[in-house]
N, CA, C and O of each residue as an XYZ file, in Angstrom:
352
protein
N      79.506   -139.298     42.561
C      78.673   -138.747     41.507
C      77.534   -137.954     42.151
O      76.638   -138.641     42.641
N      77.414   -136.603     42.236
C      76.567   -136.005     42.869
C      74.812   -136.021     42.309
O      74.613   -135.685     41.141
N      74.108   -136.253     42.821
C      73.088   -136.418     42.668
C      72.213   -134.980     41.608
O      72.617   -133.862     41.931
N      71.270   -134.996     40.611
C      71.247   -133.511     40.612
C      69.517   -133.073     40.409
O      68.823   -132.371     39.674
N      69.357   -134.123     41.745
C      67.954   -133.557     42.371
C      68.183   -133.523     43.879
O      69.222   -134.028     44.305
N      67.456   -133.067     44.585
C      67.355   -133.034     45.665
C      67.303   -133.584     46.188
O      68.474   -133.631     45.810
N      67.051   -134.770     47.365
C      66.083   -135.841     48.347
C      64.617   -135.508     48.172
O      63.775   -136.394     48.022
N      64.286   -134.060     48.196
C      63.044   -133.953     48.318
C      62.111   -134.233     46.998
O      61.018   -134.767     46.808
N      63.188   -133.544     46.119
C      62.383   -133.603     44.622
C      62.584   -135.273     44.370
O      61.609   -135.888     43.939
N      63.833   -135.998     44.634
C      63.487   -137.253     44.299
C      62.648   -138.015     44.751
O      62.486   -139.091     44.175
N      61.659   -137.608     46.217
C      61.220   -138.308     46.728
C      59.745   -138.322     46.233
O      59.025   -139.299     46.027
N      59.385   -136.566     46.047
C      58.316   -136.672     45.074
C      57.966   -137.489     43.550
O      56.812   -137.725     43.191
N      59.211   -137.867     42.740
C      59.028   -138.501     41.744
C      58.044   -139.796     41.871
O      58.198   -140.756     42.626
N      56.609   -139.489     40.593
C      56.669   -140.920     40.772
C      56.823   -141.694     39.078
O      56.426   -141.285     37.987
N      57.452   -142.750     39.403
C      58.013   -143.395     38.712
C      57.013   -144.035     37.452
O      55.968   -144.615     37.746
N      57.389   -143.887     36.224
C      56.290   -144.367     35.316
C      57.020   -146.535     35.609
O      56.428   -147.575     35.321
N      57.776   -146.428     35.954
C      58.264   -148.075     36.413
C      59.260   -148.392     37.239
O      60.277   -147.700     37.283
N      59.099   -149.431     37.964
C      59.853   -150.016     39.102
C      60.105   -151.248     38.900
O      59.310   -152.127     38.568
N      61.788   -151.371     39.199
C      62.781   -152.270     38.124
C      63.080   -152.651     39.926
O      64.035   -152.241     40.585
N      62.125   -153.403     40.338
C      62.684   -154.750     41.272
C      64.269   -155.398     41.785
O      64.171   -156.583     42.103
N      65.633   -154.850     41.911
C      66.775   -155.436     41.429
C      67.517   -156.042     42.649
O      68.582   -156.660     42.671
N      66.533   -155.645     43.829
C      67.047   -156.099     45.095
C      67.994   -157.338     45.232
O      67.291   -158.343     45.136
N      69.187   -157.637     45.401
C      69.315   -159.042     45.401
C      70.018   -159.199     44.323
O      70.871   -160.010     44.686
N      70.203   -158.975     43.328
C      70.910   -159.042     41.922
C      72.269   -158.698     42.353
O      72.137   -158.089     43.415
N      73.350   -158.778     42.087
C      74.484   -158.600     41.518
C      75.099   -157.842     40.465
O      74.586   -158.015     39.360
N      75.812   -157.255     40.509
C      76.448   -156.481     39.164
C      76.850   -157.337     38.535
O      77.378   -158.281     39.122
N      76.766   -157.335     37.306
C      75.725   -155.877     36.339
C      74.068   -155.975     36.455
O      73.318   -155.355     35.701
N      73.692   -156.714     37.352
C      72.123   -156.906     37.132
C      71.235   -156.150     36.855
O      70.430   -156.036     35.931
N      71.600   -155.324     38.314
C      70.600   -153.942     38.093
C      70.529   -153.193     36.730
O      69.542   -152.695     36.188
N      71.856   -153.240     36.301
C      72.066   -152.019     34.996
C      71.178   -152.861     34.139
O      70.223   -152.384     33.526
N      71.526   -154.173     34.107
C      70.667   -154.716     32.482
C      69.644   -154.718     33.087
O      68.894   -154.128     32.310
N      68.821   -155.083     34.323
C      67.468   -154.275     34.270
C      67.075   -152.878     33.815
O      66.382   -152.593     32.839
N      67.418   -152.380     34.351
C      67.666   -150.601     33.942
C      67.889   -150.453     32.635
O      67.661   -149.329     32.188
N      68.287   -151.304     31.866
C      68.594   -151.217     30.436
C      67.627   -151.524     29.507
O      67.370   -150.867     28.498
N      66.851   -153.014     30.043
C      65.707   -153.564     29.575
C      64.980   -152.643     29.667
O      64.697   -152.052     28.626
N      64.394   -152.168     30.978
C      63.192   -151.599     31.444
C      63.105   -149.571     30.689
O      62.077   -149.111     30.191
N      64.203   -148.912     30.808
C      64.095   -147.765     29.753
C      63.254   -147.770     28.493
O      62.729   -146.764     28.017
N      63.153   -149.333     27.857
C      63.198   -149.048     26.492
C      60.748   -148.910     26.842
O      59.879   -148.407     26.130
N      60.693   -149.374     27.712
C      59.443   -149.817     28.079
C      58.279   -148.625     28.699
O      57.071   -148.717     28.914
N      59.545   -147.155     28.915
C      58.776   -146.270     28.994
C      58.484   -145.102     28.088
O      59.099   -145.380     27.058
N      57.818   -143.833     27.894
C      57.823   -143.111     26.980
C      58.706   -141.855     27.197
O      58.900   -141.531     28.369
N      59.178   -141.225     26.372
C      60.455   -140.182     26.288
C      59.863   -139.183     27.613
O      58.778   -138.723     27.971
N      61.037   -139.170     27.997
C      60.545   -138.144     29.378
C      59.955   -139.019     30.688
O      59.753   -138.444     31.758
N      59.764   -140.069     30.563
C      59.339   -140.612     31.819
C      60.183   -141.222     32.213
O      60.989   -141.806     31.490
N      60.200   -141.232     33.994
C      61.186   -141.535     34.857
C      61.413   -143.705     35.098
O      60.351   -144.240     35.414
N      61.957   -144.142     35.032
C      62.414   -145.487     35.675
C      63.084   -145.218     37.036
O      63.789   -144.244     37.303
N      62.656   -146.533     38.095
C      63.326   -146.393     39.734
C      63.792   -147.781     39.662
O      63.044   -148.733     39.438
N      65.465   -147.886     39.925
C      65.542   -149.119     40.202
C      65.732   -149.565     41.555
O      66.315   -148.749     42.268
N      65.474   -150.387     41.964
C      65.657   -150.807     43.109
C      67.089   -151.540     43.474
O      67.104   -152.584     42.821
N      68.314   -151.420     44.259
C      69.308   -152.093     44.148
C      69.612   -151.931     45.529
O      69.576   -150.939     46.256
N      70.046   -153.605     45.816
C      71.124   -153.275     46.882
C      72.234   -153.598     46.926
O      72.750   -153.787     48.027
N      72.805   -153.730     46.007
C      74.418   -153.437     45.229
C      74.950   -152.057     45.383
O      74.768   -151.159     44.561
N      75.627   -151.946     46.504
C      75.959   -150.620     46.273
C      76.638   -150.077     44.809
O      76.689   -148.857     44.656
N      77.059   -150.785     43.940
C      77.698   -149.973     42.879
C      76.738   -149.743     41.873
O      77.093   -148.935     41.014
N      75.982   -150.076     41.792
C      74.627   -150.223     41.286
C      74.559   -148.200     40.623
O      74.665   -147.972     39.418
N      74.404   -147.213     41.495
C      73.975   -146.131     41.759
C      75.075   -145.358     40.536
O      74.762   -144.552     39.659
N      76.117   -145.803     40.780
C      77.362   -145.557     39.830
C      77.323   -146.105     38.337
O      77.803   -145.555     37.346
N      76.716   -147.183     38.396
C      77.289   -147.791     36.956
C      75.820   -147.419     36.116
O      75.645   -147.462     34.899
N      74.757   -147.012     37.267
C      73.164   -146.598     36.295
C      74.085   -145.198     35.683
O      74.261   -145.126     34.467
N      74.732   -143.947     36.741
C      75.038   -143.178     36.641
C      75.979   -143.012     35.305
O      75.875   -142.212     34.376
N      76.815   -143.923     35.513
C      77.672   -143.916     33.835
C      77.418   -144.250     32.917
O      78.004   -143.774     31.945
N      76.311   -145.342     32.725
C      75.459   -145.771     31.723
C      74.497   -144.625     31.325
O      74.432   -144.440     30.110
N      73.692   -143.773     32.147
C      73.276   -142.972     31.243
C      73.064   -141.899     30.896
O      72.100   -141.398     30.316
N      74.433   -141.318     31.426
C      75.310   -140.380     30.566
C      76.077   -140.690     29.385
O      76.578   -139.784     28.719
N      76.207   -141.916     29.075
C      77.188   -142.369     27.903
C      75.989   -142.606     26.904
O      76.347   -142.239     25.785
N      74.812   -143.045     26.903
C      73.794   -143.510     26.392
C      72.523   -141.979     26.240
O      71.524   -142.133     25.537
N      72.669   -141.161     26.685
C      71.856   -139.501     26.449
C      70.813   -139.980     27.405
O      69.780   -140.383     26.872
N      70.871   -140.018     28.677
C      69.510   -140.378     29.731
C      69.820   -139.668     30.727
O      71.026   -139.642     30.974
N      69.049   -138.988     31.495
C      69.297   -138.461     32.332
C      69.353   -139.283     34.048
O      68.371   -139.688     34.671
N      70.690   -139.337     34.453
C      70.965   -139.742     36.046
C      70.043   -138.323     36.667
O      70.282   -137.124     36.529
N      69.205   -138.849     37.204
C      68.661   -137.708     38.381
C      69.344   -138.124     39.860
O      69.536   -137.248     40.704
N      69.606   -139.176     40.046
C      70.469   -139.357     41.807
C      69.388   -140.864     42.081
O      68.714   -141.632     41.394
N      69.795   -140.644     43.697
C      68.991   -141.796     44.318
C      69.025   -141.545     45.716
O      69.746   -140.724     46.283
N      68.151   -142.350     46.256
C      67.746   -142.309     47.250
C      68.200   -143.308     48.256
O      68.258   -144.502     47.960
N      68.433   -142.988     49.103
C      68.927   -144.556     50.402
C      67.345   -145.160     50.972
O      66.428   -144.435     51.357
N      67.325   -146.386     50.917
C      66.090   -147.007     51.633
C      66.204   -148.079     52.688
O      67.354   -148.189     53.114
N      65.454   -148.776     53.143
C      65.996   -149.177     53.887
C      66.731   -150.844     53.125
O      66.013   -151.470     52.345
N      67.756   -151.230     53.374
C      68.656   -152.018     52.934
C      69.242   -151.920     52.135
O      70.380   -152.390     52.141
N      68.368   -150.780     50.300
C      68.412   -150.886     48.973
C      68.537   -149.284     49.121
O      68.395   -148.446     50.011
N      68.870   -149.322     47.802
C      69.040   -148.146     46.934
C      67.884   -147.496     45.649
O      67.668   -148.066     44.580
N      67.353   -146.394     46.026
C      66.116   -146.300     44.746
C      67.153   -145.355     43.591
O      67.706   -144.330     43.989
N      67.306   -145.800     42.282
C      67.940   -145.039     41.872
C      66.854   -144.304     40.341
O      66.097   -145.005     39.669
N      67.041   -143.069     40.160
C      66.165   -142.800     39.144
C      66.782   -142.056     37.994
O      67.505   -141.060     38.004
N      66.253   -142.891     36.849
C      66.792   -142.284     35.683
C      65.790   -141.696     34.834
O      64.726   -141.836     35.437
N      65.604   -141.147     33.812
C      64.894   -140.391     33.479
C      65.146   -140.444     31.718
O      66.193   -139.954     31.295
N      63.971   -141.162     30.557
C      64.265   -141.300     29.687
C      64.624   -140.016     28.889
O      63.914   -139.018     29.010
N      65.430   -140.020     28.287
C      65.522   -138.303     27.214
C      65.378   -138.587     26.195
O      65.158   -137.616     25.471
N      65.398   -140.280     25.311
C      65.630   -140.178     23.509
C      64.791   -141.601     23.223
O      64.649   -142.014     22.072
């Protein structure tokens, strides 16, 4: 799933919230990511934190099926920052 920001532009984002998911299991991250969307205002970004690698994929299909924008993610060290971006 290609990312459709940059590294650089994602790195500048900053996040109106940070969804902790390190350590979780699938589906964890997503139902964080799911919870935590509803908690920001239209247009502001959520970062989840995962080190599930499938994690990056299933934010990615979740919210395109749901009208949210996947902006990509970032590699960190162990985890994954992934950022979505509220639209509705």
């Amino acid at each position: 799933m290609p990312a459709t920001l940059t590294e650089n532009e994602l790195g500048s984002i900053t996040a109106a919230k940070v969804i902790d998911a390190r350590g979780a299991a699938c589906p964890g991250p997503l139902l964080e990511a799911k919870k935590g969307i509803g908690t920001v205002p239209v247009g502001a970004v959520i970062e989840v934190w995962s080190s599930d690698p499938v994690t990056k994929t299933d934010i990615g299909a979740w919210a395109g099926k749901v009208g949210h924008s996947f902006l990509g993610y970032l590699t960190a060290e162990g985890y994954e920052r992934v950022f979505v971006r509220r639209t509705k």
